[in-house]
C-alpha positions in Angstrom: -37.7 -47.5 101.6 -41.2 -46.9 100.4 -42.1 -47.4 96.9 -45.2 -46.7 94.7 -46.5 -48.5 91.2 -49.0 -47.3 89.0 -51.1 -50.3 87.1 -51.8 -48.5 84.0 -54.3 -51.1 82.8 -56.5 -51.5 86.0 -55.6 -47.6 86.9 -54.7 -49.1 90.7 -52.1 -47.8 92.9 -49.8 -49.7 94.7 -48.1 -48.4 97.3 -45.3 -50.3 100.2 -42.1 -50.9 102.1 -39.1 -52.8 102.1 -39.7 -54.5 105.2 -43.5 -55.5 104.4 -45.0 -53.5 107.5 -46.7 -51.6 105.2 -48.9 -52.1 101.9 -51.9 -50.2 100.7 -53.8 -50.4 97.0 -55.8 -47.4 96.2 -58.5 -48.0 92.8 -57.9 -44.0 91.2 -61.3 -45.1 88.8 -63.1 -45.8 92.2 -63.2 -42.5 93.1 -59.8 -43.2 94.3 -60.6 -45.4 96.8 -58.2 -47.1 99.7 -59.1 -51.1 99.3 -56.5 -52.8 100.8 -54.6 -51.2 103.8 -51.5 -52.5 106.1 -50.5 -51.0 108.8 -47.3 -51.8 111.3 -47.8 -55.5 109.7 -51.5 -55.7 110.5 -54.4 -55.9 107.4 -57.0 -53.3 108.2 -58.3 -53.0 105.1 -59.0 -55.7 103.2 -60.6 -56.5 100.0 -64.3 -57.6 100.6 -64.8 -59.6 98.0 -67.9 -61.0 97.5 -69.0 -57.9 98.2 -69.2 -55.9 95.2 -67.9 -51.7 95.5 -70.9 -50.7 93.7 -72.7 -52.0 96.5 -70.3 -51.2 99.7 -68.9 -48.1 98.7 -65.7 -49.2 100.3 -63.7 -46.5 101.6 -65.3 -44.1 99.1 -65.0 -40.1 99.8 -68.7 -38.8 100.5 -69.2 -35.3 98.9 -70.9 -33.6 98.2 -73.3 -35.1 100.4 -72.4 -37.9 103.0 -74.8 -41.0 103.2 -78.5 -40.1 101.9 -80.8 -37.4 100.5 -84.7 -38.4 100.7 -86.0 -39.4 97.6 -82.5 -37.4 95.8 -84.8 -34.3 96.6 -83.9 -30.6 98.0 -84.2 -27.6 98.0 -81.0 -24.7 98.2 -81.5 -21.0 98.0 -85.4 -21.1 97.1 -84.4 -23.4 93.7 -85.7 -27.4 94.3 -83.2 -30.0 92.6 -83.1 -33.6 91.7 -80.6 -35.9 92.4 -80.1 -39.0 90.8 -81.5 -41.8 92.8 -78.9 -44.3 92.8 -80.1 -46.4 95.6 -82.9 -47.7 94.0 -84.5 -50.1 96.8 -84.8 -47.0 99.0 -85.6 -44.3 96.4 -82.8 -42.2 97.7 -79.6 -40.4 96.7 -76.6 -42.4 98.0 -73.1 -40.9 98.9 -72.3 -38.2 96.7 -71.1 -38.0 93.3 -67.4 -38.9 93.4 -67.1 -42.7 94.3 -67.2 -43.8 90.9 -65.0 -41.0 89.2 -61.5 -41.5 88.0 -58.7 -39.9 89.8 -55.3 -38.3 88.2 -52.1 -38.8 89.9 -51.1 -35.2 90.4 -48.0 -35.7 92.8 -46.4 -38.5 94.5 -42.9 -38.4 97.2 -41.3 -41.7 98.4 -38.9 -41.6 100.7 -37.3 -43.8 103.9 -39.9 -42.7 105.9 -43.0 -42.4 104.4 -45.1 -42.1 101.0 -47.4 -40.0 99.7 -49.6 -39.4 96.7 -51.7 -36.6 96.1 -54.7 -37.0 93.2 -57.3 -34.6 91.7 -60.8 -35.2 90.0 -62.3 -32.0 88.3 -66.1 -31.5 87.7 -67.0 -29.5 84.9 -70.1 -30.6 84.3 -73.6 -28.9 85.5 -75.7 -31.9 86.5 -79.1 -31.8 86.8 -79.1 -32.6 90.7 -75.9 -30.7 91.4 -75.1 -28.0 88.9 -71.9 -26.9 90.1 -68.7 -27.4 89.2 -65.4 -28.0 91.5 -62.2 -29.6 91.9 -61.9 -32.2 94.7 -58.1 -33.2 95.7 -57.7 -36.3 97.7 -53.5 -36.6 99.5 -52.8 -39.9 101.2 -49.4 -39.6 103.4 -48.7 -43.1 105.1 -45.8 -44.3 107.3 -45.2 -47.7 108.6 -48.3 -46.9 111.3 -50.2 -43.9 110.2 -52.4 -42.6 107.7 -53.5 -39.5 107.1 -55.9 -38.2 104.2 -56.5 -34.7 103.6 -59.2 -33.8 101.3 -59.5 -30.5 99.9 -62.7 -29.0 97.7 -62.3 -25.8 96.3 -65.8 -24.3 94.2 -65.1 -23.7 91.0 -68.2 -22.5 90.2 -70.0 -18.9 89.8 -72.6 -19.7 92.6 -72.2 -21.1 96.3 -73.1 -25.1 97.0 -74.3 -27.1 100.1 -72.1 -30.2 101.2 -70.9 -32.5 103.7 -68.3 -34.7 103.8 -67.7 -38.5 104.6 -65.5 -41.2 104.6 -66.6 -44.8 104.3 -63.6 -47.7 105.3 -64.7 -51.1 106.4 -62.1 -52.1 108.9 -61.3 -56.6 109.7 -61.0 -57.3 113.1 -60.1 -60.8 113.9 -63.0 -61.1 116.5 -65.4 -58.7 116.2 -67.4 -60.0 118.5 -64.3 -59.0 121.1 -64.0 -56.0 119.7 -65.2 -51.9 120.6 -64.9 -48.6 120.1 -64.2 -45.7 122.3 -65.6 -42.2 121.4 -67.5 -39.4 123.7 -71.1 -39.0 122.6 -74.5 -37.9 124.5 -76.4 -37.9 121.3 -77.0 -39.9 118.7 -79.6 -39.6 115.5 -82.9 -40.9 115.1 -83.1 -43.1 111.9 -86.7 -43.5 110.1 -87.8 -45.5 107.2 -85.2 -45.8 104.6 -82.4 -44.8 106.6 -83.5 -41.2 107.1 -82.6 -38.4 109.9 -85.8 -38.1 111.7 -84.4 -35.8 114.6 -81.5 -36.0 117.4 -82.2 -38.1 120.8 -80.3 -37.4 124.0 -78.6 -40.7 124.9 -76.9 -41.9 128.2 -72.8 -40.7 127.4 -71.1 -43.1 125.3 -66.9 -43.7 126.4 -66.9 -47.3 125.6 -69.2 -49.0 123.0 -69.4 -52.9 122.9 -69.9 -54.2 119.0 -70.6 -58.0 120.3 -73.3 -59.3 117.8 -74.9 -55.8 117.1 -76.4 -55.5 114.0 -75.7 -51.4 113.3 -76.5 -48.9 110.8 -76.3 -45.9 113.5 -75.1 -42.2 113.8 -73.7 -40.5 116.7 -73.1 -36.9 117.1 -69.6 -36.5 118.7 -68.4 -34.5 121.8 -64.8 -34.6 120.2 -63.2 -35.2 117.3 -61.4 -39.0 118.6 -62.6 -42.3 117.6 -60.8 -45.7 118.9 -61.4 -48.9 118.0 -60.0 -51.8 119.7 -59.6 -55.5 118.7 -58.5 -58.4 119.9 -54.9 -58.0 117.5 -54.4 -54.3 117.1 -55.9 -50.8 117.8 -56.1 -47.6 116.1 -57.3 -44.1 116.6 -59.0 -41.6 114.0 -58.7 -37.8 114.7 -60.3 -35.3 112.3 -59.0 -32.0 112.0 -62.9 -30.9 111.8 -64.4 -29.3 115.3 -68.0 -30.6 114.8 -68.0 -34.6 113.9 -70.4 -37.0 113.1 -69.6 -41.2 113.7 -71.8 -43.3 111.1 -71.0 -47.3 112.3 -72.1 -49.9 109.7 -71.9 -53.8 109.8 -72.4 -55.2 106.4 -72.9 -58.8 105.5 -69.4 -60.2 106.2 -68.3 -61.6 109.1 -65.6 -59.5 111.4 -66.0 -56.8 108.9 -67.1 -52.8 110.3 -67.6 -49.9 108.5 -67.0 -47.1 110.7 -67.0 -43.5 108.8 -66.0 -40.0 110.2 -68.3 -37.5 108.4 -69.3 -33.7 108.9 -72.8 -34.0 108.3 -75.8 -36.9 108.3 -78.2 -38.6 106.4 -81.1 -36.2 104.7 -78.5 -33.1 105.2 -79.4 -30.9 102.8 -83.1 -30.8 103.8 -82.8 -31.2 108.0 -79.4 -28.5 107.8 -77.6 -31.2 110.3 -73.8 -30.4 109.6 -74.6 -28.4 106.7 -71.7 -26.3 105.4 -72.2 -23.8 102.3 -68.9 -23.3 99.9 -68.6 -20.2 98.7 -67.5 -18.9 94.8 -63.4 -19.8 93.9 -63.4 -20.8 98.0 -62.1 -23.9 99.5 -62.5 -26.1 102.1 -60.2 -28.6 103.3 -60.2 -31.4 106.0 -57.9 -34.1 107.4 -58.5 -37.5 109.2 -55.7 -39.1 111.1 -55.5 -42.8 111.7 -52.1 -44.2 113.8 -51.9 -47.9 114.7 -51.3 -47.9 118.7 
């Protein structure tokens, strides 16, 4: 039986089963954010303390931009606007605008099978940088050895926006070292100063990629929407239900830990177009990534 409880005072979800196989802990004032995950008794997800969210961006949804904008700077249907520059050591604009929002709980199901919760942040303010508003609805569904999370945007606003789309878990392997992923890739993005997409590069195919001691802050464009990653205690595989996918593979500073984030677009993407999607007045987008322990 799967169970759910709602810490009013921290605003954290906690979600499991009766047979301890599965636990996860979603923060709703983290822009409802999955911290801690367990999946067919094996921590994925774990919290990363010292590391600090603010600084990580743990498992944060990206939108409406995914990973940087040069110097919070752009330019959309001939008007130039201003981000906030959040990352201040780089001078750029850093993963959207809803990883430090708080979430309402909108609908939850527990059953003998599985769990869900569905929860909604609305934007009615016009910021400077982004002066639209829209709704953003994020639905976890877990079983014992899946996860999926669909994510649904709909543009509230009078006027179309730009976006992309990102999401940013760090993942514990017992030996990273021993560990890889598999995904299909002949290209992958040139990174400048700061982080910044300075053009694509055709690369040798990727089907197998070796972490060992890499030190990695790299983006790959991807020939299919499947990324695997095996370690030395468990694998899993991410599908997205999106045709054209992006893989951006971080390793912070703690050891065994990976951050490896399906996204529909690249760093700088509302300047260099790269995955660029425009939403539409009162229309809606909506995506789904599929993880399943195998």
């Amino acid at each position: 039986m799967y169970s759910i409880k709602h810490h009013n005072e921290t605003n954290v979800l906690e979600l499991k089963n009766s047979d301890d196989s599965f636990y996860a802990k979603i923060h709703l004032n983290d822009g409802a954010s999955l911290q801690e995950l367990m999946l067919d008794g094996k921590s994925i997800i774990v919290d990363l303390n010292p590391l600090v969210y603010a600084e990580t961006y743990a498992s944060a949804i990206l939108f409406p931009f995914a990973n940087r904008i040069k110097d919070g700077t752009y330019i959309f249907n001939k008007t130039r606007y201003q981000l906030d520059t959040n990352n201040k050591s780089e001078n750029n604009a850093l993963h959207g605008l809803v990883y430090n929002k708080a979430f309402k709980i909108i609908a939850h199901k527990g059953g003998n099978d599985s769990i869900s919760v569905k929860l909604e942040y609305e934007e009615n303010a016009l910021s400077k940088g982004f002066p639209f508003t829209y709704t953003i609805q994020l639905e976890y569904v877990f079983t014992k050895d899946t996860m999926n999370l669909l994510v649904s945007i709909k543009n509230t606003s009078t006027a179309s926006f730009p976006f992309t789309l990102g999401w940013h878990p760090y993942f514990l392997s017992e030996n990273l070292y021993a560990s890889n992923l598999e995904f299909s890739s002949h290209q992958k993005l040139k990174l400048g100063e700061r982080n910044i997409t300075m053009g694509v590069e055709n690369i040798e195919a990727i089907k197998t990629f070796n972490i060992k001691d890499k030190k990695l802050d790299d983006c790959w464009i991807l020939d299919d929407d499947t990324v695997k990653f095996n370690t030395p205690t468990y694998q899993f595989v991410i599908e997205s239900s999106e045709e054209n996918n992006f893989l951006q593979v971080y390793t912070p500073p703690k050891e065994n830990i990976i951050a490896i984030e399906p996204t529909t677009g690249v760093s700088d993407s509302f300047n260099n177009q790269i995955g660029l999607k425009v939403l539409k007045s009162n229309a809606s987008y909506h995506i789904e990534w599929r993880l399943k322990m195998i």
